[in-house]
VMD Tcl script that builds the backbone (N, CA, C; Angstrom):
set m [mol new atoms 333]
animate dup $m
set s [atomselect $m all]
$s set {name element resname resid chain x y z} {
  {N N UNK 1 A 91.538 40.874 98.663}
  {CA C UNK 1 A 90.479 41.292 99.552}
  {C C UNK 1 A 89.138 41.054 98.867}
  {N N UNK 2 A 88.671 40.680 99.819}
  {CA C UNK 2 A 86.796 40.070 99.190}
  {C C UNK 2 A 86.019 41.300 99.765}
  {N N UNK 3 A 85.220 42.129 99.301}
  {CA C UNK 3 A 83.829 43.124 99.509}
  {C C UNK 3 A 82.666 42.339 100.514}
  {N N UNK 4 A 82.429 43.193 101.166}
  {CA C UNK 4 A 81.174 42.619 101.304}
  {C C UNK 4 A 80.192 42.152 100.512}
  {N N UNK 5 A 79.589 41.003 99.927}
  {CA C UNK 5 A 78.843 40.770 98.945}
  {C C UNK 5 A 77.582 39.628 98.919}
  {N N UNK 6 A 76.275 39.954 98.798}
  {CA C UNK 6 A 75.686 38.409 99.083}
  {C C UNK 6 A 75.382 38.305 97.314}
  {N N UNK 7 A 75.018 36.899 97.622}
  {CA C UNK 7 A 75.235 36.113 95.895}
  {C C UNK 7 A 73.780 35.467 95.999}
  {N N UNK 8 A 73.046 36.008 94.983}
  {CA C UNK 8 A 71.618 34.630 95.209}
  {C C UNK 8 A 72.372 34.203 93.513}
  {N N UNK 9 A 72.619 32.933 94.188}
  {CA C UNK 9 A 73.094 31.557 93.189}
  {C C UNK 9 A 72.409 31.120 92.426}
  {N N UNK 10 A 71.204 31.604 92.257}
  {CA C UNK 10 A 69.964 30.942 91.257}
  {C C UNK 10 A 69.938 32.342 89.893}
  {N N UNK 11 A 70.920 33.462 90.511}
  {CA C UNK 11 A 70.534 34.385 89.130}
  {C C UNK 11 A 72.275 34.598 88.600}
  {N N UNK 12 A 72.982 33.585 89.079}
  {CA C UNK 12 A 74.121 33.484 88.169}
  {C C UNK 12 A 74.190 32.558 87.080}
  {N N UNK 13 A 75.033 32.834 85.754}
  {CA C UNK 13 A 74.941 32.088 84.419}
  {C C UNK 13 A 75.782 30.634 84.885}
  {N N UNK 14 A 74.749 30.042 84.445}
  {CA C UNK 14 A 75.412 28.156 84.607}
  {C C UNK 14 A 76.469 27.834 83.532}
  {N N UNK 15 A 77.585 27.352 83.618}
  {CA C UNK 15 A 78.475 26.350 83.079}
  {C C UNK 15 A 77.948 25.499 82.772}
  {N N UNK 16 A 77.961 24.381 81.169}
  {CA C UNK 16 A 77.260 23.116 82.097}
  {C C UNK 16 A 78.797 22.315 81.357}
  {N N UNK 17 A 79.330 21.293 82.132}
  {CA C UNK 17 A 80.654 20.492 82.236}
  {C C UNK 17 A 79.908 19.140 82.290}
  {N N UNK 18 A 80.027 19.086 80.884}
  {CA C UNK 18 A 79.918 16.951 80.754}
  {C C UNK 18 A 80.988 16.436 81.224}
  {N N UNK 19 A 80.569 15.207 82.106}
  {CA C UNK 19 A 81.052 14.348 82.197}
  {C C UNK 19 A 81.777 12.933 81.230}
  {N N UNK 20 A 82.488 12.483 82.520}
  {CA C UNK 20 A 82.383 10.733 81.495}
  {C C UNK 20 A 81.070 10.205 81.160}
  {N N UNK 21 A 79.778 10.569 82.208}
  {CA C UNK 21 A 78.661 10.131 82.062}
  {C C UNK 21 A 78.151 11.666 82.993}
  {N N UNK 22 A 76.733 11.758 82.741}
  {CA C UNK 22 A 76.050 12.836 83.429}
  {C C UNK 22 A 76.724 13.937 82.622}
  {N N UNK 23 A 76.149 15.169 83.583}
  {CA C UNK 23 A 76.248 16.695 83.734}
  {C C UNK 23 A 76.987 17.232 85.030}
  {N N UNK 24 A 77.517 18.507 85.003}
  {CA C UNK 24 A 77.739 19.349 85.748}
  {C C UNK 24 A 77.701 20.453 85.413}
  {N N UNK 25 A 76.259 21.032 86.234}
  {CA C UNK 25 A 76.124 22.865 86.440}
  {C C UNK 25 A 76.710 23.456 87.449}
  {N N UNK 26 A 77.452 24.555 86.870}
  {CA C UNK 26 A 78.551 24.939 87.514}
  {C C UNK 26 A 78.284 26.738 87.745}
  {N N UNK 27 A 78.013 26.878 88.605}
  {CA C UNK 27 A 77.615 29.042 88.895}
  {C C UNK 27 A 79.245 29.065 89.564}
  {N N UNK 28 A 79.726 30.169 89.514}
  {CA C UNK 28 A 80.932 30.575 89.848}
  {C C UNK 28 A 81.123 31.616 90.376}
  {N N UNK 29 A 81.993 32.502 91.062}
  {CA C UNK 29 A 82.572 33.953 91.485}
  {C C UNK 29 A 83.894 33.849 91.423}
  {N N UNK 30 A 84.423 34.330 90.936}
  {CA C UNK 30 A 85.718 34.891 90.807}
  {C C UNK 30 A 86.189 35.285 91.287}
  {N N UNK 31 A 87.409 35.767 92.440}
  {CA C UNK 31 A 88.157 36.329 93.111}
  {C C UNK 31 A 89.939 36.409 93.060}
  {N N UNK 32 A 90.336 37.390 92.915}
  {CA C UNK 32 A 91.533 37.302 92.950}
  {C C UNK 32 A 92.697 36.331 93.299}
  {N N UNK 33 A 92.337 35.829 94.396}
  {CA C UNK 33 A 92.373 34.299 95.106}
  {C C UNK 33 A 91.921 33.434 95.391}
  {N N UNK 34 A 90.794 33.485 95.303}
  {CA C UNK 34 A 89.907 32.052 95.419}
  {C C UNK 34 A 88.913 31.913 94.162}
  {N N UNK 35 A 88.304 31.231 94.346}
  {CA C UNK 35 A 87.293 30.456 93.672}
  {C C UNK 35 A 85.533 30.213 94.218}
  {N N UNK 36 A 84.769 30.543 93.919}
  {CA C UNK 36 A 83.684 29.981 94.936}
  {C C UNK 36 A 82.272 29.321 93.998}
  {N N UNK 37 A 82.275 28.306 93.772}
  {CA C UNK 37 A 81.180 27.922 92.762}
  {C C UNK 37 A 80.050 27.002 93.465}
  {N N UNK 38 A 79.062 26.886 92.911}
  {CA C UNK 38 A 77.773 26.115 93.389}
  {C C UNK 38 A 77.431 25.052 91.894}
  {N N UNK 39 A 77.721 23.997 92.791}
  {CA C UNK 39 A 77.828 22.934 91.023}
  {C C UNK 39 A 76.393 21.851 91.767}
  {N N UNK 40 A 76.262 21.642 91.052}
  {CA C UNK 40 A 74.949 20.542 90.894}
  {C C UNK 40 A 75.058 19.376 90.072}
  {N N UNK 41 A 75.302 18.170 90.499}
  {CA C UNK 41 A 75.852 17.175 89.417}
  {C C UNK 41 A 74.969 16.272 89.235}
  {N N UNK 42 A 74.097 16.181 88.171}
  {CA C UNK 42 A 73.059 15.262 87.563}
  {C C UNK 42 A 73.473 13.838 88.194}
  {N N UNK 43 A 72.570 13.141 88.048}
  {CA C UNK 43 A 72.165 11.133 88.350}
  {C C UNK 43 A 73.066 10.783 87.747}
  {N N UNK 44 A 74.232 9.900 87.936}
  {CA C UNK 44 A 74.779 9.021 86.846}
  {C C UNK 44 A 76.135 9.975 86.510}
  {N N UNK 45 A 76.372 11.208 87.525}
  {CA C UNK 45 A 77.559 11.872 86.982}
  {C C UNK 45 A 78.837 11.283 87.096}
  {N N UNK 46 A 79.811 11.197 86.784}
  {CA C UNK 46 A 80.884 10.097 86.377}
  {C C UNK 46 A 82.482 11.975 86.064}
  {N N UNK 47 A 83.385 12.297 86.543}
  {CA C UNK 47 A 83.742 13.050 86.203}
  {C C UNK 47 A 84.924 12.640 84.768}
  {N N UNK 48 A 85.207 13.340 83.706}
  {CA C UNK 48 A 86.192 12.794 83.075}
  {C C UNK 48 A 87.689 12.481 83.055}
  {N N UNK 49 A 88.010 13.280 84.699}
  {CA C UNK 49 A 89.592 13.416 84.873}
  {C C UNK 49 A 89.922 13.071 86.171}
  {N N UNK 50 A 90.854 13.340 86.730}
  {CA C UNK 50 A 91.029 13.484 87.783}
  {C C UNK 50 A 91.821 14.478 88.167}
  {N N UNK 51 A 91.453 15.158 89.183}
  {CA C UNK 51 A 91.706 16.722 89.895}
  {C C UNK 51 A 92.660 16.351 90.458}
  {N N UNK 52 A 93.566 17.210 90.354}
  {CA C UNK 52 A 94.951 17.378 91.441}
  {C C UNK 52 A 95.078 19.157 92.411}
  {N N UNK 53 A 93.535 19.542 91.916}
  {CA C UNK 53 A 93.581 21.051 92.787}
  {C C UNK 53 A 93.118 20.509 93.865}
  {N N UNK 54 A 93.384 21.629 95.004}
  {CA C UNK 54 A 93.079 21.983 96.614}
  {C C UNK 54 A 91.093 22.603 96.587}
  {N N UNK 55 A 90.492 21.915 97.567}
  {CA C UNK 55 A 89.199 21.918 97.704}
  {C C UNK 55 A 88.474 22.386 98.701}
  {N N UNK 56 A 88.036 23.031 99.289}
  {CA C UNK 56 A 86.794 22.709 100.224}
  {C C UNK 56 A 85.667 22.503 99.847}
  {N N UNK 57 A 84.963 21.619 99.988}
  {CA C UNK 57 A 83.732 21.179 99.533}
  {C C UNK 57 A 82.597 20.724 100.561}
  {N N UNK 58 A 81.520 21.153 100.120}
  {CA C UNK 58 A 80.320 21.169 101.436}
  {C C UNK 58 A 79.165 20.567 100.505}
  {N N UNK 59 A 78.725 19.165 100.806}
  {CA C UNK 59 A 77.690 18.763 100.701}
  {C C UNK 59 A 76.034 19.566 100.775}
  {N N UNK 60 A 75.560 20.285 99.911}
  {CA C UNK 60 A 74.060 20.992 100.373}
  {C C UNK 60 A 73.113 19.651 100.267}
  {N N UNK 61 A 73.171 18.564 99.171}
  {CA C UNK 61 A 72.325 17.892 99.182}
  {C C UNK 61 A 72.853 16.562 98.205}
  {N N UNK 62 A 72.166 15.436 98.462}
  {CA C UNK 62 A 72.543 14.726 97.685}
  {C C UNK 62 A 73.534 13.522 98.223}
  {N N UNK 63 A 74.279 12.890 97.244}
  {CA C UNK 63 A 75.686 12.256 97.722}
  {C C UNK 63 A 76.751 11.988 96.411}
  {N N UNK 64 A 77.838 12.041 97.078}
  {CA C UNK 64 A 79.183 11.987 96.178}
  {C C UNK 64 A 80.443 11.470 96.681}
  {N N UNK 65 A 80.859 10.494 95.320}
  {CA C UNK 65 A 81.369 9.170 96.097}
  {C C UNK 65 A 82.868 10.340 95.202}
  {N N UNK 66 A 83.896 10.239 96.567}
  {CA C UNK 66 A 85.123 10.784 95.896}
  {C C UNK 66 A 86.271 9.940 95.811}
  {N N UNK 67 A 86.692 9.300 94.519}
  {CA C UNK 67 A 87.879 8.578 94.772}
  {C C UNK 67 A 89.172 9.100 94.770}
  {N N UNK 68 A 89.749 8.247 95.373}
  {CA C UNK 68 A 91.768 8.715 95.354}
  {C C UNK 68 A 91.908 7.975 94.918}
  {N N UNK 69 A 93.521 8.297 94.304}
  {CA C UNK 69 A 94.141 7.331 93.392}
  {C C UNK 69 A 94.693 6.167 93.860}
  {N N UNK 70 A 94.832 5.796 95.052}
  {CA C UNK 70 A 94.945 4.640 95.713}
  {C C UNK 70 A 93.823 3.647 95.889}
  {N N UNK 71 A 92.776 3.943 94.955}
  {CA C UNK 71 A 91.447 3.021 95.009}
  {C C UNK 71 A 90.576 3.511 95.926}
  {N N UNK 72 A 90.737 4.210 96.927}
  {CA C UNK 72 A 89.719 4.522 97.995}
  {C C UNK 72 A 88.980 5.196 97.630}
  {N N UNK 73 A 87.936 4.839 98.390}
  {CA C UNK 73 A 86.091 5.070 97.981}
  {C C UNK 73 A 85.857 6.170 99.012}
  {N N UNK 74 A 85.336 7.485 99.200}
  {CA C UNK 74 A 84.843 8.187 100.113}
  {C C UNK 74 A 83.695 8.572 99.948}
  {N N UNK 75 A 82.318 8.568 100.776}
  {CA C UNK 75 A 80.851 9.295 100.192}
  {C C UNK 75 A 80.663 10.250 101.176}
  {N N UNK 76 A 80.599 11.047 100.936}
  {CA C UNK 76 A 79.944 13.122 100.959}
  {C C UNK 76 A 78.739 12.809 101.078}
  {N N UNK 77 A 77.693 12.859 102.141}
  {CA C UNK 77 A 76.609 13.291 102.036}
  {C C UNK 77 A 75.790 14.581 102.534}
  {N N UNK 78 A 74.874 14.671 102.500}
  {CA C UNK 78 A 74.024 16.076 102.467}
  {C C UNK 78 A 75.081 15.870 104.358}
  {N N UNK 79 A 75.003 17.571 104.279}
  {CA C UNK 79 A 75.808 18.022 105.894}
  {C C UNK 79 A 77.038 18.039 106.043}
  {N N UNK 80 A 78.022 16.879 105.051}
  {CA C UNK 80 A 79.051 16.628 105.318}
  {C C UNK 80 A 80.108 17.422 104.429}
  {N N UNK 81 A 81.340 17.989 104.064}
  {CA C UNK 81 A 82.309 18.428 103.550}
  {C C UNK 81 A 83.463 17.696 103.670}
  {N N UNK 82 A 84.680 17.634 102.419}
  {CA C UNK 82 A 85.841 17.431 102.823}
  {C C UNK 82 A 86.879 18.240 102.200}
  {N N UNK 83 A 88.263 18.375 102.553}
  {CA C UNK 83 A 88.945 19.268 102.481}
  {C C UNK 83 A 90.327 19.026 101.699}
  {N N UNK 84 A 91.022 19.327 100.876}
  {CA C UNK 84 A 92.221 18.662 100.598}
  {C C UNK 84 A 92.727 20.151 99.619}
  {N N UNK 85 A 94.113 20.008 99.748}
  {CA C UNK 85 A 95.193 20.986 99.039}
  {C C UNK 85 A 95.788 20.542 97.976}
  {N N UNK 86 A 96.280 21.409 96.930}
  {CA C UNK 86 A 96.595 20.972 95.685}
  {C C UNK 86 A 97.259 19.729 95.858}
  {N N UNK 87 A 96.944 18.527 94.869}
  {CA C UNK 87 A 97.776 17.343 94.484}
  {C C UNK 87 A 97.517 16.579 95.829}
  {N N UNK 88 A 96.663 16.528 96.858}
  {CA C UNK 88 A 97.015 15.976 97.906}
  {C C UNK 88 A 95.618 14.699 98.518}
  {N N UNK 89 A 95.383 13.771 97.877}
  {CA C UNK 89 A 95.673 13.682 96.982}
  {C C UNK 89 A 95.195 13.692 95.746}
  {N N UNK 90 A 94.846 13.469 94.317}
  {CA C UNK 90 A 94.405 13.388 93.410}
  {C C UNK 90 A 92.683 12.875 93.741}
  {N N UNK 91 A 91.769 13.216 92.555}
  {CA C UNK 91 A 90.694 12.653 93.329}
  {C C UNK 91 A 89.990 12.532 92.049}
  {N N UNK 92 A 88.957 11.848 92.065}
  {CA C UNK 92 A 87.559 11.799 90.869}
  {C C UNK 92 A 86.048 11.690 91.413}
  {N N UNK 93 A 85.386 12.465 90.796}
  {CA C UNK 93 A 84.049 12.067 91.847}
  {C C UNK 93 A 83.082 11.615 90.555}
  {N N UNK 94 A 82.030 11.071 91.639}
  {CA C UNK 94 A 81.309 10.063 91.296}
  {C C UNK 94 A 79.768 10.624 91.979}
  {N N UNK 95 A 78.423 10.510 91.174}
  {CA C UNK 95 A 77.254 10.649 91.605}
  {C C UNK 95 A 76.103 9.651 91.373}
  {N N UNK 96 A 75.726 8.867 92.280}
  {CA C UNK 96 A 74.796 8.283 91.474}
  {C C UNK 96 A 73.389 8.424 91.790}
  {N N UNK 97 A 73.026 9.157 92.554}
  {CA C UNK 97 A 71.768 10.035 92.922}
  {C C UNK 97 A 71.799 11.024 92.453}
  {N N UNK 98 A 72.980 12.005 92.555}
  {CA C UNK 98 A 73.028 13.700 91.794}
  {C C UNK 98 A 73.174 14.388 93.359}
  {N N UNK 99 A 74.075 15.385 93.287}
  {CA C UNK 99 A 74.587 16.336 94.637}
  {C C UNK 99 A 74.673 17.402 94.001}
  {N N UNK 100 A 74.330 18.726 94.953}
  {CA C UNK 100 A 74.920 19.925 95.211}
  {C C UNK 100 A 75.614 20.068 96.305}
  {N N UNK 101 A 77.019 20.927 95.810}
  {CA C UNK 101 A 77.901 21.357 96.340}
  {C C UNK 101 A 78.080 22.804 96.494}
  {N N UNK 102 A 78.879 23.443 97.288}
  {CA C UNK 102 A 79.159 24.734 97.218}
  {C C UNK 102 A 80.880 24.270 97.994}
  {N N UNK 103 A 81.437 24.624 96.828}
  {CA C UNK 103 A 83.217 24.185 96.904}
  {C C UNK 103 A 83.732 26.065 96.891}
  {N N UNK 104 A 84.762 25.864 97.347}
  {CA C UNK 104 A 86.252 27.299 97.584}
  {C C UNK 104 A 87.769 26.303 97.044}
  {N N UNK 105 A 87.791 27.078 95.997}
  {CA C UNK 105 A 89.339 26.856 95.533}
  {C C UNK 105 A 90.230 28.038 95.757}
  {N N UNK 106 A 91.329 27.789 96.447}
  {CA C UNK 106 A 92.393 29.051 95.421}
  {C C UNK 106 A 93.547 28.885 96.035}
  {N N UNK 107 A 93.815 30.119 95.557}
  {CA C UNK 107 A 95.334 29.831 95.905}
  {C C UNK 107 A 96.081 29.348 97.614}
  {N N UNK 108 A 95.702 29.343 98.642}
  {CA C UNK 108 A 95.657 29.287 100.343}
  {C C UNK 108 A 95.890 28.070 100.175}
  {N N UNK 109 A 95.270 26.715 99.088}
  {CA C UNK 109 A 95.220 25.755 99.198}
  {C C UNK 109 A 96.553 24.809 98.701}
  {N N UNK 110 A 96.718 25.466 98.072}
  {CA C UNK 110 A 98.644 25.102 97.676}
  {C C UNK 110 A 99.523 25.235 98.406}
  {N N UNK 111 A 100.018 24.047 99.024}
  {CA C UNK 111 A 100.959 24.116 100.206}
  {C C UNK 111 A 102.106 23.991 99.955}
}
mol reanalyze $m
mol bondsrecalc $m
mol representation Tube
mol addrep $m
């Protein structure tokens, strides 16, 4: 169960997660079951792995090119979100302008 709660995202402590290339600032909340973070990914961000967790992800600004492991190219821009469940499929993202996101992980997303 989640509280009623509002979050101003500018007075939570940043993560910062290097990349293969670039940065990622990462604010977070914690929940028993989910996940809820506000990441901001510098010019030139390049991620070092590739994710096999479940996502929702919402474009606030910016753009982000998400690949699957089948070679496919997808770009996220400001307005847009996409959605995927653990392992489904694998993904890596890519920035070459710099995006904010506000993503939900957790457990709901494991099918």
């Amino acid at each position: 169960m989640i509280p009623f709660e509002m979050t101003s995202w500018q007075q939570l402590p940043v993560t910062e997660h290097k990349g293969e290339s670039g940065v990622a600032y990462v604010r977070t909340i914690e929940y028993p079951l989910c996940k809820v973070r506000y990441i901001q990914y510098s010019v030139s961000y390049e991620a070092d792995h590739w994710c096999a967790k479940g996502h929702i992800a919402y474009c606030i600004e910016g753009r982000l090119i998400v690949e699957l492991l089948d070679g496919s190219r997808h770009i996220l821009q400001q307005g847009m979100s996409f959605q995927v469940s653990d392992g489904e499929p694998s993904h890596k993202v890519y920035s070459d302008i710099g995006a904010t996101l506000f993503v939900i992980d957790g457990a709901f997303l494991n099918p």
